[in-house]
C-alpha positions as CSV (number, residue, x, y, z in Angstrom):
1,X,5.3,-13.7,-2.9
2,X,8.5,-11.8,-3.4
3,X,9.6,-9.9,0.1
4,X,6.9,-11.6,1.8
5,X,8.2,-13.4,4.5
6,X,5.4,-12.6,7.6
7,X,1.8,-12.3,6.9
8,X,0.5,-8.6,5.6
9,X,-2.9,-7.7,7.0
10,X,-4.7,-5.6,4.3
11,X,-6.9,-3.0,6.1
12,X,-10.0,-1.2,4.2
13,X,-9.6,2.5,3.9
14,X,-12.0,5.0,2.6
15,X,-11.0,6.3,-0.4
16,X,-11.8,6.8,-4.4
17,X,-8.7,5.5,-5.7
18,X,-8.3,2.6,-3.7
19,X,-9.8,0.0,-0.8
20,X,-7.2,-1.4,1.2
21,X,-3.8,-1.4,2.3
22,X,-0.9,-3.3,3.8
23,X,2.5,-2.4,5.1
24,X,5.7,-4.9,6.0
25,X,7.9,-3.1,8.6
26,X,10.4,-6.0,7.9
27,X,10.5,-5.7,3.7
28,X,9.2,-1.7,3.2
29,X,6.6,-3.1,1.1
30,X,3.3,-1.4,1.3
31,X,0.1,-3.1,-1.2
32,X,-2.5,-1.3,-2.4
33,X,-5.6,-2.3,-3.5
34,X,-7.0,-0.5,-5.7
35,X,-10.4,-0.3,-7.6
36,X,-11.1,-1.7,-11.0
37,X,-7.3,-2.3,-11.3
38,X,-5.0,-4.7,-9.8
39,X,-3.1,-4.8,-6.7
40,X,0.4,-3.0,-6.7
41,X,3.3,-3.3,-4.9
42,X,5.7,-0.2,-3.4
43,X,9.2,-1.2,-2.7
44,X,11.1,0.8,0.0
45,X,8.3,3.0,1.2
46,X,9.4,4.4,4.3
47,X,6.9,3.5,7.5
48,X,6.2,7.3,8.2
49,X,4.9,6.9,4.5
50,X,2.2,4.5,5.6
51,X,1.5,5.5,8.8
52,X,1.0,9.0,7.3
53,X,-1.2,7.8,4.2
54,X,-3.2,5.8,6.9
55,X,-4.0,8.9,9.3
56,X,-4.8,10.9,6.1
57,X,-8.6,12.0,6.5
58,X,-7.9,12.6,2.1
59,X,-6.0,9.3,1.6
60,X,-6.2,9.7,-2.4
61,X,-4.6,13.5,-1.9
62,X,-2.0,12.0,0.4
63,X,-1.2,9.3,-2.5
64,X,-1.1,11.6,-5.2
65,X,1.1,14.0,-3.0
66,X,3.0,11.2,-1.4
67,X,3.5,8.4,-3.4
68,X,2.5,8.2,-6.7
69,X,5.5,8.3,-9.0
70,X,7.9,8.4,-6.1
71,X,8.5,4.7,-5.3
72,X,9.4,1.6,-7.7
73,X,6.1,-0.1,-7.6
74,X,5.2,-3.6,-9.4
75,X,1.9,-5.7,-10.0
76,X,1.3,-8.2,-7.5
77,X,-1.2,-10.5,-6.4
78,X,-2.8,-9.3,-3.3
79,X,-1.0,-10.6,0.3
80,X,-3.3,-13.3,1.8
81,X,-5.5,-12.8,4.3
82,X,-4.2,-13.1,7.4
Protein backbone atom coordinates (compact mmCIF):
# COMPACT_ATOMS: atom_id res chain seq x y z
CA UNK A 1 0.00 0.00 0.00
CA UNK A 2 1.29 3.38 -1.00
CA UNK A 3 2.99 5.22 2.36
CA UNK A 4 2.64 2.19 4.22
CA UNK A 5 5.80 1.15 5.37
CA UNK A 6 4.87 0.02 9.40
CA UNK A 7 1.72 -1.67 10.29
CA UNK A 8 -1.50 0.78 10.93
CA UNK A 9 -3.77 -0.49 13.68
CA UNK A 10 -7.37 0.47 12.81
CA UNK A 11 -9.26 1.20 16.03
CA UNK A 12 -13.29 1.09 16.25
CA UNK A 13 -14.83 4.42 17.08
CA UNK A 14 -18.34 5.34 17.76
CA UNK A 15 -19.73 7.24 15.20
CA UNK A 16 -22.58 7.52 12.26
CA UNK A 17 -20.30 8.23 9.54
CA UNK A 18 -17.71 5.95 10.06
CA UNK A 19 -16.18 2.69 12.29
CA UNK A 20 -12.70 2.78 12.52
CA UNK A 21 -9.58 4.64 12.22
CA UNK A 22 -5.88 4.50 11.75
CA UNK A 23 -3.05 7.00 11.89
CA UNK A 24 0.88 6.64 10.53
CA UNK A 25 3.01 9.14 12.58
CA UNK A 26 5.83 8.24 10.07
CA UNK A 27 3.68 8.87 6.50
CA UNK A 28 0.64 11.51 7.89
CA UNK A 29 -1.74 9.06 6.68
CA UNK A 30 -4.84 8.66 8.62
CA UNK A 31 -7.74 5.63 7.09
CA UNK A 32 -10.99 5.80 7.68
CA UNK A 33 -13.44 3.34 7.55
CA UNK A 34 -16.38 4.24 6.79
CA UNK A 35 -19.97 2.70 6.55
CA UNK A 36 -21.57 1.44 3.41
CA UNK A 37 -18.67 3.12 1.56
CA UNK A 38 -15.15 2.28 1.08
CA UNK A 39 -12.11 2.93 2.96
CA UNK A 40 -10.28 6.45 2.31
CA UNK A 41 -7.13 7.59 2.72
CA UNK A 42 -5.96 11.37 4.12
CA UNK A 43 -2.64 12.45 3.05
CA UNK A 44 -0.71 14.98 5.32
CA UNK A 45 -3.08 15.05 8.22
CA UNK A 46 -1.35 16.59 10.95
CA UNK A 47 -1.22 14.14 14.31
CA UNK A 48 -3.12 16.78 16.47
CA UNK A 49 -5.77 16.11 13.67
CA UNK A 50 -6.13 12.56 14.79
CA UNK A 51 -5.52 12.67 18.13
CA UNK A 52 -8.16 15.40 18.24
CA UNK A 53 -10.77 13.51 15.99
CA UNK A 54 -10.00 10.44 18.38
CA UNK A 55 -10.80 12.41 21.83
CA UNK A 56 -13.90 13.86 20.14
CA UNK A 57 -16.94 12.65 22.25
CA UNK A 58 -18.91 13.90 18.37
CA UNK A 59 -16.30 12.25 16.13
CA UNK A 60 -18.64 12.82 12.91
CA UNK A 61 -18.91 16.79 14.04
CA UNK A 62 -15.22 16.81 14.49
CA UNK A 63 -14.85 15.32 10.76
CA UNK A 64 -17.20 17.53 9.25
CA UNK A 65 -15.48 20.50 11.07
CA UNK A 66 -12.07 19.13 10.79
CA UNK A 67 -11.43 17.23 7.96
CA UNK A 68 -13.79 16.87 5.38
CA UNK A 69 -12.72 18.78 2.34
CA UNK A 70 -9.50 19.92 3.98
CA UNK A 71 -7.04 17.17 3.14
CA UNK A 72 -6.21 15.26 -0.33
CA UNK A 73 -7.86 12.11 0.38
CA UNK A 74 -7.88 8.83 -2.03
CA UNK A 75 -9.60 5.31 -2.02
CA UNK A 76 -7.73 2.64 -0.49
CA UNK A 77 -8.00 -0.69 0.59
CA UNK A 78 -8.13 -0.86 4.30
CA UNK A 79 -4.47 -1.24 6.19
CA UNK A 80 -4.19 -4.96 7.50
CA UNK A 81 -4.81 -5.92 10.60
CA UNK A 82 -2.14 -5.75 12.68
Amino acid sequence: MLGQATPIKMVPVDAQLFEAVGYSDSARLMYIKFRNAPTQCFHGMPRFRYTGLMAAPRKDAYYNTYIKDRFLVKEAEPPKPV
